[in-house]
C-alpha positions in Angstrom: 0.0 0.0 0.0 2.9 2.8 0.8 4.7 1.7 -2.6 0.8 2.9 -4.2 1.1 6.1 -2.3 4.7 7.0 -3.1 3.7 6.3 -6.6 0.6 8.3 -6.4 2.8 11.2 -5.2 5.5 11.0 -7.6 2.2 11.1 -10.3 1.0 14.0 -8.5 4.7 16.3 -8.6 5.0 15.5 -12.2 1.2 16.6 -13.1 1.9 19.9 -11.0 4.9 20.8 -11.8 3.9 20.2 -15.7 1.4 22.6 -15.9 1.2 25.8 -17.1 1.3 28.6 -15.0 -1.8 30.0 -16.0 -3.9 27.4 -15.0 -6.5 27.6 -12.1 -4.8 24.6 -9.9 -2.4 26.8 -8.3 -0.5 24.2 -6.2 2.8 24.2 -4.8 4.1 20.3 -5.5 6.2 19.7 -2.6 3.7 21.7 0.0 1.1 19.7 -1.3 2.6 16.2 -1.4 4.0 16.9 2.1 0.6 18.2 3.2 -1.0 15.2 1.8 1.2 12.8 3.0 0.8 14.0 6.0 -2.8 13.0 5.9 -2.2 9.5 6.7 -0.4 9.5 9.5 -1.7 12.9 11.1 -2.7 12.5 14.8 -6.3 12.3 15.6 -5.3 15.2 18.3 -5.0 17.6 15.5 -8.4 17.2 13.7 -10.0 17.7 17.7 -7.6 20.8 17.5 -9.2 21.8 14.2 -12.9 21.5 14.9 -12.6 23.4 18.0 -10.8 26.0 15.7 -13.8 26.4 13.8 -16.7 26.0 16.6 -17.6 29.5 16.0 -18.6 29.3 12.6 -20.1 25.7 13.0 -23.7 26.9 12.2 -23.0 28.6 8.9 -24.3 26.8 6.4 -21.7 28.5 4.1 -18.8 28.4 6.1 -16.1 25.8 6.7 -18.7 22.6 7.8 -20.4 23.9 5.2 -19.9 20.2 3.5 -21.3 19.0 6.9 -24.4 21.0 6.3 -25.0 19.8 2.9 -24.6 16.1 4.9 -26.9 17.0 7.3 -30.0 17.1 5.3 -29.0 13.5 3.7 -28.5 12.2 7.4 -31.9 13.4 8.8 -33.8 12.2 5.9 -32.1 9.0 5.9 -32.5 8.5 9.6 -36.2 9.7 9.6 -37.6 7.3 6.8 -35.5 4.0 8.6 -36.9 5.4 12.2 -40.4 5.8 10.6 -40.3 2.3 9.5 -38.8 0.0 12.3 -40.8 2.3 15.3 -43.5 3.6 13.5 -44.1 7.6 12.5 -45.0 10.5 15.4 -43.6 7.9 18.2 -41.2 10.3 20.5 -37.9 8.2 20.9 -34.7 8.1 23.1 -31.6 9.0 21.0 -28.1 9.6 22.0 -26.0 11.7 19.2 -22.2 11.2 20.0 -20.1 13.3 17.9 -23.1 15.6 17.9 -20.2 18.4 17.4 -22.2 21.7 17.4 -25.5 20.0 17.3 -26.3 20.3 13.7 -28.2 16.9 13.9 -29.1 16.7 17.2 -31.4 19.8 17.4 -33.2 19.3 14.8 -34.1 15.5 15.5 -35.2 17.2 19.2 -37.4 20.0 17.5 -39.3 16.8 15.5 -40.0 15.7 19.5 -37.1 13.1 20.3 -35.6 13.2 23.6 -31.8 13.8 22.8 -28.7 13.6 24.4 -25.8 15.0 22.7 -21.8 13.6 23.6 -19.0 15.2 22.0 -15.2 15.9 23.3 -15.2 19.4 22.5 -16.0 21.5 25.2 -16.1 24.4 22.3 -18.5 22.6 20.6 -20.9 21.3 23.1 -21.2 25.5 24.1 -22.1 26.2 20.9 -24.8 23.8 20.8 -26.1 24.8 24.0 -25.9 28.3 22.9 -27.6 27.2 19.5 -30.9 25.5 21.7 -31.1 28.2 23.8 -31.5 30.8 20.7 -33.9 28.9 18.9 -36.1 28.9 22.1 -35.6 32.5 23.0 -36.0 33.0 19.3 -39.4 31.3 19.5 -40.7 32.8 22.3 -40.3 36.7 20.9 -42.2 34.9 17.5 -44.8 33.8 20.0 -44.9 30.8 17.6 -48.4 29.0 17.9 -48.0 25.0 18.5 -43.9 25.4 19.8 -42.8 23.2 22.0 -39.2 23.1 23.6 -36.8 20.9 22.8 -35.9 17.8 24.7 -32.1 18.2 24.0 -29.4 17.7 26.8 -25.7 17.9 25.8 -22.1 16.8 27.7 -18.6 17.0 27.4 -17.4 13.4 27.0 -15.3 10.8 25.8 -16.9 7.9 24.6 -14.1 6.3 23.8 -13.5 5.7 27.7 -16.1 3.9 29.5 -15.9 5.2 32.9 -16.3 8.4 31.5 -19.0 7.4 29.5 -20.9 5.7 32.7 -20.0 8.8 34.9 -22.4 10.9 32.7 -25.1 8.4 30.9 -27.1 6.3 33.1 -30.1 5.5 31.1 -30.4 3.1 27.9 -31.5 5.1 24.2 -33.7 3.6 21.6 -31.3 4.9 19.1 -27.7 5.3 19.2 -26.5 7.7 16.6 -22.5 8.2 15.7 -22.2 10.4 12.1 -18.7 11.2 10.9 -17.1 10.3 14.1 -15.2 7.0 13.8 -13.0 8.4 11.3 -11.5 10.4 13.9 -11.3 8.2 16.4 -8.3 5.6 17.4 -9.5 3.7 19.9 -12.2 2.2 17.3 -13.1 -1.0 18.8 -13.6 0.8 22.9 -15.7 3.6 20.9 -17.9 1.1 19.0 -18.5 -1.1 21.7 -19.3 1.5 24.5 -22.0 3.1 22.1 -23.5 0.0 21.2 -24.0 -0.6 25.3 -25.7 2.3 25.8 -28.9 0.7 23.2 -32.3 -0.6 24.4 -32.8 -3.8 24.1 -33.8 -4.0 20.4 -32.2 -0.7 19.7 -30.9 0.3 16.1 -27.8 2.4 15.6 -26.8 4.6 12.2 -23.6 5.7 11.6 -21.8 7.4 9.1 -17.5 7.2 8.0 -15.2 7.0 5.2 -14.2 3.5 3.8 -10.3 2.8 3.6 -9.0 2.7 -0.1 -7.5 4.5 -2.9 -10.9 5.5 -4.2 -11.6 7.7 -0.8 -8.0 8.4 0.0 -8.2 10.3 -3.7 -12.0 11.8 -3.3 -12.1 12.7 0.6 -8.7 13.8 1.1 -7.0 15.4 -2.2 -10.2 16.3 -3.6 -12.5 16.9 -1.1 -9.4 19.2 1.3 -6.7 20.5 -1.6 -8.6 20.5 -4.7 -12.1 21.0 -4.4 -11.2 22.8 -0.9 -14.8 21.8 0.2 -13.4 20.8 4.1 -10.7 22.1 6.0 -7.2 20.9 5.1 -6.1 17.7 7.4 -9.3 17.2 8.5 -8.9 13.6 7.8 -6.3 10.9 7.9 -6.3 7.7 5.8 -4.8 5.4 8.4 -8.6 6.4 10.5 -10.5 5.4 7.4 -12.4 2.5 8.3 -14.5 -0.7 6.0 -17.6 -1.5 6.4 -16.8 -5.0 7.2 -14.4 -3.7 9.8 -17.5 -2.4 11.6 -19.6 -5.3 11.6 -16.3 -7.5 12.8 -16.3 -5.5 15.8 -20.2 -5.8 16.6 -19.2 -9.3 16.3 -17.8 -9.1 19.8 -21.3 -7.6 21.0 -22.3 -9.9 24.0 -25.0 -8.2 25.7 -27.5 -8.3 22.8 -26.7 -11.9 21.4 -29.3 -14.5 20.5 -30.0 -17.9 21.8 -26.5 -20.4 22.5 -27.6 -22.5 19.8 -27.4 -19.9 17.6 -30.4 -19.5 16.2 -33.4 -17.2 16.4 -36.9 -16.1 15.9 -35.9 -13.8 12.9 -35.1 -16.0 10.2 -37.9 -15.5 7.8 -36.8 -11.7 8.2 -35.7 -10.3 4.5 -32.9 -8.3 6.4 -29.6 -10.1 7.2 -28.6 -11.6 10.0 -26.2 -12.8 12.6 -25.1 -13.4 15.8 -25.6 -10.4 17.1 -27.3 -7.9 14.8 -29.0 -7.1 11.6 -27.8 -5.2 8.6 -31.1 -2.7 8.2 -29.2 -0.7 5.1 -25.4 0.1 4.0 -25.3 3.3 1.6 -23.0 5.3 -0.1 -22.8 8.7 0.1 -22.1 10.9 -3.5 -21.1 14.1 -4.1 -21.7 16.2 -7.6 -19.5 18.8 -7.8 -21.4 20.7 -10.3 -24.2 21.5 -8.6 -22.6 20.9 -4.8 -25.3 18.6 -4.2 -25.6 15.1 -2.0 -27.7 11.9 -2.9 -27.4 8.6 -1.5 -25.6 6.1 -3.9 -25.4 2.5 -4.0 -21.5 2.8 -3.8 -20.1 2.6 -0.2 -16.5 3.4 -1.7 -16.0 6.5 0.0 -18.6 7.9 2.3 -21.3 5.5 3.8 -24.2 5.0 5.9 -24.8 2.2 8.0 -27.9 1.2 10.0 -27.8 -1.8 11.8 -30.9 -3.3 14.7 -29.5 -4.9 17.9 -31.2 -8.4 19.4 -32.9 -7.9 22.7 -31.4 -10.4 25.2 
């Protein structure tokens, strides 16, 4: 795989330092391939360091998580028409957002009458979202809208990647566990993934969202999407975080507290959804991006960004 990169950067220094001058990719070769390069190995430390930089401007829809608010709409649609399905529409549900950064997705699935609790190791971030709730409901109240009620949102400073931490603050089981582009900056994957999927109900469901591990993504979410394009912040990811989908599911593998039966078999076999030990696979999308009209759709290729919903076995 490094003998593929090295190539790829060599390609990369020839292509930029053959062009003409007048052309619109103004790149410096070496500061890019060292920038770049960086991006595999960078420390998840300095993408915390980077979010927090921008925590102020988290809510502008064209400002730097301006990507992420062009994501947002896909994630609440795609989250609404799966919960709508398995739990049934205008049912008020249990959800715990971790990642919730600025609350970009957490507030809105509260307004819709959730009960949400939002986790992220920002402390920037988590103000801002608090700050965000509180303006919508002051906001609200001076409209003197008809039919508003408050949100049911609650958010903490923590790291889910340690459990004590975790316990400290959450004592109550969620419906719905929801981690969106968070795994791809964490590095204690397997702690993360397994102290989320304790915090479910039994027969909870769980959505996340990441970036698959491969040349395709390593091209499209990091040279594209952060030194081309220029669509996200510079080093805000690093190809040695990128995960696979089946990387995931070999993890929930090691679920115990929501198996099925010792003889390995269960009462959902005639389900269409796939099965196994421990979970089923609701859906596995892709995520695309047009860069003509800056638009996202869900795609049937999980190459590069993906969503994942997977359901839980009670005990």
């Amino acid at each position: 795989m490094n003998k593929l990169f090295h190539k790829f950067f060599n390609n990369l220094n020839n292509y930029s330092s053959n062009k003409d001058e007048s052309n619109n990719f103004n790149i410096n070769s070496t500061n890019f391939n060292t920038e770049i390069y960086e991006n595999i190995y960078n420390s998840s430390n300095l993408v915390e360091n980077l979010f927090a930089k921008y925590s102020s401007e988290w809510w502008k829809s064209d400002g730097p998580m301006s990507m992420l608010h062009y994501m947002n709409i896909i994630r609440l649609n795609y989250i609404n028409d799966i919960v709508n399905t398995v739990f049934g529409n205008d049912k008020k549900l249990d959800i715990i957002d971790i990642g919730c950064g600025g609350g970009l997705l957490s507030i809105p699935l509260a307004r819709i009458g959730h009960s949400v609790v939002g986790l992220d190791i920002e402390e920037d971030l988590i103000s801002i979202a608090k700050n965000k709730l509180e303006e919508i409901k002051i906001r609200k109240n001076i409209e003197r809208k008809k039919n508003y009620k408050e949100s049911d949102a609650k958010f903490f400073v923590c790291d889910a990647s340690k459990k004590e931490q975790l316990n400290d603050i959450i004592k109550n089981k969620f419906d719905i566990v929801i981690m969106m582009e968070i795994i791809e900056h964490v590095k204690e994957k397997e702690d993360f993934l397994l102290n989320c999927i304790n915090l479910l109900k039994p027969g909870g469901i769980v959505f996340l969202s990441t970036i698959n591990r491969n040349l395709t993504s390593f091209f499209k979410a990091i040279v594209c999407a952060e030194y081309i394009i220029k669509c996200v912040p510079k080093k805000t990811h690093n190809y040695i975080d990128f995960i696979k989908p089946n990387e995931i599911l070999e993890i929930f593998e090691k679920v115990k507290n929501y198996g099925i039966n010792e003889d390995n078999t269960n009462s959902h076999t005639n389900n269409k959804h796939k099965y196994n030990n421990n979970y089923y696979i609701i859906d596995i999308s892709g995520i695309k991006y047009n860069i003509f009209n800056k638009k996202l759709s869900i795609s049937n290729k999980i190459d590069t960004n993906y969503l994942m919903c997977l359901g839980f076995y009670p005990n």
